[in-house]
Each structure stands twice: as structure tokens, then as C-alpha cells.
N, C-alpha and C positions, 0 to 999 in steps of 0.2 A: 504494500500500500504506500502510494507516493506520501511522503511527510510535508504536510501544510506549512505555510508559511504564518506566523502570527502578526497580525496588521494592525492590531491594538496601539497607540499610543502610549499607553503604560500597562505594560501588563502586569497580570494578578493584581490590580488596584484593590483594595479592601473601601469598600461603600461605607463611609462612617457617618455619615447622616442622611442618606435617603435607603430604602431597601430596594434590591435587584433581584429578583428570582425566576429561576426557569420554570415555568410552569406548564403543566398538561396540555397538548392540542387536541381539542375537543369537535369531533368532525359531525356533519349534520344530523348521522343514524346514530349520535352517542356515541361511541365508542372513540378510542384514545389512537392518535395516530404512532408507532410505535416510531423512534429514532426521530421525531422534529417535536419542536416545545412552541410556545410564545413565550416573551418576556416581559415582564413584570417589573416598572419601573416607577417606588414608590415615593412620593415625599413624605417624611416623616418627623413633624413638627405640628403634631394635632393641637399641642397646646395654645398652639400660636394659629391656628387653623391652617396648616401644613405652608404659612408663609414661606418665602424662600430666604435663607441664609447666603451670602458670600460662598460657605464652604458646600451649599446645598447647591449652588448653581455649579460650583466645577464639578460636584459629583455627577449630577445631569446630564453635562458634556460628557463627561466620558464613560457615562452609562450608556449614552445614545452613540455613542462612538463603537462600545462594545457591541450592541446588542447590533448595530448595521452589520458587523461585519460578522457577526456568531451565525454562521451557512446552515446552521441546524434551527436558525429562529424563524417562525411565519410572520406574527405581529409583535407590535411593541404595544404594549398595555401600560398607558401615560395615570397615574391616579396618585390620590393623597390618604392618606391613612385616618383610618376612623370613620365616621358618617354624617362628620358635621362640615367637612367642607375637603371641596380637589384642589384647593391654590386660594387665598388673598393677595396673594402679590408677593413685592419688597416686605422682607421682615422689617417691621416701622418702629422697632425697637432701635436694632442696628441704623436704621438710616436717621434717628434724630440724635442717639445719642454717638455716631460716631460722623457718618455723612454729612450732617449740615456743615452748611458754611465750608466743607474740603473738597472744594469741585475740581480738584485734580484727580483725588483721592476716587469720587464717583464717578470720573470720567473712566478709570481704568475697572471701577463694579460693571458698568455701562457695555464697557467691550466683553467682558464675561459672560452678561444678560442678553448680549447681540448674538454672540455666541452659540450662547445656549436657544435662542428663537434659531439662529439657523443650523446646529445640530439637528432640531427636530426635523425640520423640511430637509436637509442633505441627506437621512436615515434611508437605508437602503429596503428596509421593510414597512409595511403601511401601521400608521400610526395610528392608535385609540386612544380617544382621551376619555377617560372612564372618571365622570363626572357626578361624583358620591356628595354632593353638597355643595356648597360657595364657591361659584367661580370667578371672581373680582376681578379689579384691578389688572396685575402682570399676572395672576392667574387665569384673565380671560385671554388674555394676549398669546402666551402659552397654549391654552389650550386650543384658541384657533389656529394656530400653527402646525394641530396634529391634522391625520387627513378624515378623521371621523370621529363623532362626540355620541355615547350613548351617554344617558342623563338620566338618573335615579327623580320622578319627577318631583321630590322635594327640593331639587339644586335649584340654586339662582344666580343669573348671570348676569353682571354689572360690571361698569367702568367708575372708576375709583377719583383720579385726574382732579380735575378741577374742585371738587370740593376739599379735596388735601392739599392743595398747592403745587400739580403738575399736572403733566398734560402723558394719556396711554399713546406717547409715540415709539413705545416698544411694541407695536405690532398692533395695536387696536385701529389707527388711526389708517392704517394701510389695507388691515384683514377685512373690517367690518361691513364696509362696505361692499367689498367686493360678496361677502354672506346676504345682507340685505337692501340693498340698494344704499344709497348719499344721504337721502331727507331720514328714514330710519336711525338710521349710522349715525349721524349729526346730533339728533334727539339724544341717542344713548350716550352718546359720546360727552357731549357738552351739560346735560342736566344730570346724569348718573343715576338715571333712576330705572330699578331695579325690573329684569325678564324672568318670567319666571319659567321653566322647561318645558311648560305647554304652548308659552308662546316664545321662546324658541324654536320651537319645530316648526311653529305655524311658518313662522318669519324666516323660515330654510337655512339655521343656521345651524342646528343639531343633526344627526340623523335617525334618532330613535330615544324613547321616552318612558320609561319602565316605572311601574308604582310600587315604594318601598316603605309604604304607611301598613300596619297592620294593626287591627282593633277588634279584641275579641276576636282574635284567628282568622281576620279577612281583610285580602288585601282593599285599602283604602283609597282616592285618589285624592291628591293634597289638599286637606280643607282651606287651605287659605286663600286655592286658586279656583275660577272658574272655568271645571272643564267640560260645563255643557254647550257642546257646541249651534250660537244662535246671533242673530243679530239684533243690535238695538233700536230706540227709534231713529236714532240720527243715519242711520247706515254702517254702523261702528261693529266690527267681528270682536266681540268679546269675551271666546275664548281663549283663556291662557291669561286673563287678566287678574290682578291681586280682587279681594274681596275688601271691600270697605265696611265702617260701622260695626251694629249687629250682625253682621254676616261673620264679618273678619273673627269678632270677639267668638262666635258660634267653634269655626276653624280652630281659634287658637286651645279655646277647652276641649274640644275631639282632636287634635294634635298630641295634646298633653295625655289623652286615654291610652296610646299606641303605642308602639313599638317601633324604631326603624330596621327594617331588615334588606340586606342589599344582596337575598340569595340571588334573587328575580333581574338584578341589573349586572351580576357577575355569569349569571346564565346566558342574557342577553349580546352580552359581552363574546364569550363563546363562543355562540351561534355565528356573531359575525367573524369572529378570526377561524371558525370554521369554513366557511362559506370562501372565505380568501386561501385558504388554502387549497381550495377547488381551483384552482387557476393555472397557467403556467406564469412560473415566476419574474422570469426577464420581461415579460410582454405588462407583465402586472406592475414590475418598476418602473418601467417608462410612462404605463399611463399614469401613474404618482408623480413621475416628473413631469410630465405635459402640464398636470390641473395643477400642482404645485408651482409654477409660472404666473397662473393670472395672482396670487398672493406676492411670489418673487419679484415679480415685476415692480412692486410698487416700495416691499422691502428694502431690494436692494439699493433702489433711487434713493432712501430716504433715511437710511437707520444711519447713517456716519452724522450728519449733519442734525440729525434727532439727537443722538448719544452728546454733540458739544452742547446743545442749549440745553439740554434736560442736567447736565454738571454746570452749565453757568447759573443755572434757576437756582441750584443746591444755595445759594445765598440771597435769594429773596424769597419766593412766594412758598416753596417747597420748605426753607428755613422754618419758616411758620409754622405751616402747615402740616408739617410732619411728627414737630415736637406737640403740636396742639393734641395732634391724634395720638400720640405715646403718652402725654403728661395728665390728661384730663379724665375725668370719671368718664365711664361707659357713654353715658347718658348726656354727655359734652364733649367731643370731640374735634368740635370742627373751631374753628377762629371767627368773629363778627367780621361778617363778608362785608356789611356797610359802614362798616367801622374803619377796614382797610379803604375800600372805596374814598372815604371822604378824609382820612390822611394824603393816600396819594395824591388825587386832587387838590388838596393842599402845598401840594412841593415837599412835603416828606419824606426825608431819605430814606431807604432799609436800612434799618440797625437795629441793634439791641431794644433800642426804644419802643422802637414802632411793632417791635416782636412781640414783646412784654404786653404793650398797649390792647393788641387787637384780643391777645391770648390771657386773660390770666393765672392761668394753669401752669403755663411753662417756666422749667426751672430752671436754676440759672446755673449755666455751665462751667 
């Protein structure tokens, strides 16, 4: 038997903060394919809702580096540990108390994060983002980078940006639209307000939707979303949308009765990297690489000159913005947007002051 060459960048790397595992190829009659696996490539920082670490995005890279080139792997299985969430983003621990104000320092996170968006798309196997909860921020960025999202229909999908003091020009700004059109994109992009996986799907940016509410032994569909599907008077499709009022409060108490169980979206899961291993493999990477183009295309124009202003920001709006959200109660997080408004407008510089001013949570460094 010819001896393989090994192509790995570092080999035997030891994963010290996210999990890698080969895991079973599960083909569509059930049964195990013998000699091929999928991989299983976990972020594991629940505590923090699998936020990403400095040390969690090199592991990323050369997890996705391993698993392209491991000839025995079908898919890549992209997800976060536990059931409350696949990604928030930047860990915002790290980025207030080390990042602000050192935009050289996050200029060089910045190329690790670029990085790691294009590890995903360069991966030589078709990618799942198995979407167990919260997909925020650089978690939604990430995630659209993979080439297929099943979504446990409790997750929800938002961008982060603006209301923290930066802007998803790590892949949102580029992805989203291309998933739902510009005026869509635009809405979620700039007000951040929150999709929930039913309307996800609707809006073509998932590919599949799986219920992992269970209540008194049956599965449930998210009370806090609308998933009967119907229109309103205005002509408005309002499936997939949050419930308000009494409704919402209804949701939140049968939320609280149940259980979350993700046997249903790890099955789902399955089915499809079974389904992909029906294929021929070369023919099946290239059409990865063709549809990975209409995202590349706009990536590639855009992440160098994103990565210098998103490290120049690190000293005004993100300075704020960031420590407001690590320093503050739960229930206060964000900084007086009109508060900054009518400084600036003033001719007030960014400094310490004007940090202090808008925030008064944050501590002093």
C-alpha cells in the first residue's frame, strides 16, 4: 500500500478549546458506512454561549484545515456545545478587556477571524452548520460561510454590529444578502433585530428546521414563534415571526414546561451528510466551489479593507460598546445611543470621557 503523504499544517495538533471528533457516516437505509466518518467540529465555551476565543479561532483553522484534507471524511459538522447556543461571536470578555483601544493588536485577531471565514469556504468537504441555538453576531457570519445550516427550531439568528459599536463586516455584510436579497439584509443588518429559524427558512437562508421542544413527551414547535402558516390583513406572511404580548408570555410559560432535546436535529443532520455521500466526490467539490463564489466574490473584494477599519473602530464606537456589553448587568448592556448622538454633534472627542459618559457601567482600566 502506497504511504500517504500528510498535508496537515501541524500535525497531531491537540484541540485544546474546541472539540474534533470523527464521527459515524450515517447513510439513508440507516446503516453505518464502514471505512468513511464525518467530522465533528465543536466550539466549546457554553459558558460564554460557545463565543469565540483568540485560541478558539486558531483551533478552527486548523481543524478545518484537518478535516479538508482527512480522505476518509464526507462532511464537516460546524456546531457549538450544549443547547443554548452554535456561536455569539467575538468572546466580548476578551475584546473589552484586552482589545479596546489596541487596534494593532485586533488588527492581527482580525486576520485570524478572516482566516478562519475562509478556512470554512477553502474546506475540501461540504460544510454543516448545525445550528443548536444562538447564532449572532460573528456566529452568524461563520455560520453563513458553511454551505448548509440545519437549525434546531429554537435557534435564532441575528447580527450583533451596531448596537455594540461595530459593524458584521466579517462576513455578514457580504453573505446576507446574497441569502436574502439587499432590503432584507439591510433591515437585519442595521437594526439587529432578531430571525427566528422559521423565518429563516422562509427567507432561504437555512436549509432545514427541526423541532427540539419536548413537553410531556411531545415534540413541541417553538412557542414563542409563529409557525402557523397564514397571512395578515396588511398582506404581511407571518410565519416564522416572534409572538408579542399575551401570546409571547403564553410561549414563555410552555417553554419553561419542556425539555430541549436535539436527538431530532442531530438525526437531521445525518440524513443530510448521508444523502452527500451518495455523490461522486470530485464532481461534488467543485459544485461547492462554483456556489461558494457568489459569497467569495464579495468576501474576497472586501474583508482586507473591513479587517483595517473594524481595528481602527477598536478606539471609538467598539471602545464603548464593547466594554458597555462586558461591564453592565444583563438587563443593561448596551450604551445611551442618544446620548453619544448629541456628544458627537457637539464636537466631542472619543476618550475616556465621552466612554464613561454614554456608559456608566464601565470600569476603568
Amino acid at each position: 500500500m502506497t504511504e500517504l503523504v500528510d498535508h496537515n499544517l501541524v500535525p497531531d495538533h491537540a484541540f485544546a478549546s474546541i472539540g474534533y471528533e470523527e464521527r459515524p457516516l450515517i447513510l439513508p437505509d440507516g446503516s453505518t458506512a464502514e471505512g468513511l466518518h464525518n467530522v465533528w467540529i465543536v466550539l466549546d465555551n457554553p459558558g460564554q454561549y460557545n463565543s469565540y476565543t483568540t485560541q478558539m479561532v486558531k483551533d478552527v483553522i486548523l481543524a478545518f484545515r484537518k478535516a479538508s484534507n482527512d480522505r476518509r471524511c464526507v462532511a464537516v459538522v460546524f456546531t457549538g456545545a450544549g443547547d443554548k447556543a452554535f456561536c455569539t461571536g467575538g468572546n466580548t470578555k476578551e475584546y473589552a478587556e484586552y482589545y479596546s483601544s489596541r487596534t494593532l493588536e485586533y488588527r492581527q485577531y482580525m486576520r485570524l477571524f478572516n482566516d478562519m471565514v475562509s478556512g470554512i469556504m477553502a474546506c475540501d468537504k461540504p460544510v454543516i452548520c448545525r445550528a443548536n441555538g444562538m447564532r449572532v453576531g460573528g456566529g452568524q457570519e461563520i455560520g453563513m460561510a458553511c454551505d448548509f445550516t440545519v437549525a434546531s427550531d429554537l435557534a435564532m439568528f441575528s447580527q450583533a454590529g451596531p448596537k455594540h459599536g461595530s459593524v458584521p463586516d466579517g462576513g455578514s455584510t457580504d453573505f446576507l444578502p446574497v441569502y436574502v436579497g439587499i432590503e432584507r439584509a439591510m433591515y437585519s443588518i442595521t437594526l439587529c433585530e432578531p430571525w427566528s429559524a422559521h423565518k429563516a427558512m422562509r427567507l432561504g437562508m437555512i436549509t432545514d428546521v427541526v423541532p427540539a421542544l419536548k413537553v410531556d413527551g411531545r415534540w413541541v414547535p417553538n412557542p414563542l414563534v409563529v409557525t402557523d402558516r397564514y397571512v395578515d390583513d396588511f398582506g404581511r406572511i407571518v410565519h416564522g415571526e416572534y409572538k408579542t404580548g399575551l401570546e409571547r408570555d403564553a410561549g414563555k410559560a410552555l417553554l419553561a414546561q419542556g425539555t430541549v432535546d436535539l436527538s431530532g436535529l442531530d438525526a437531521k443532520v445525518d440524513e443530510l451528510a448521508g444523502k452527500i455521500a451518495l455523490t461522486m466526490p470530485d464532481c461534488l467539490t467543485k459544485a461547492l466551489e462554483s456556489m461558494r463564489k457568489h459569497k467569495l466574490v464579495h468576501w474576497d473584494r472586501n474583508r482586507e479593507s473591513n479587517r483595517a477599519w473594524l481595528a481602527l473602530n477598536m478606539m471609538t464606537e467598539a471602545n464603548a460598546g464593547f466594554r458597555a456589553f462586558n461591564d453592565g448587568p444583563r438587563s443593561d448592556r448596551e450604551v445611551d445611543f442618544l446620548e453619544v448622538r448629541r456628544r458627537l454633534a457637539e464636537g466631542q472627542r472619543w476618550d475616556e470621557d465621552l466612554v464613561h459618559a454614554v456608559n456608566p457601567h464601565i470600569k476603568p482600566r
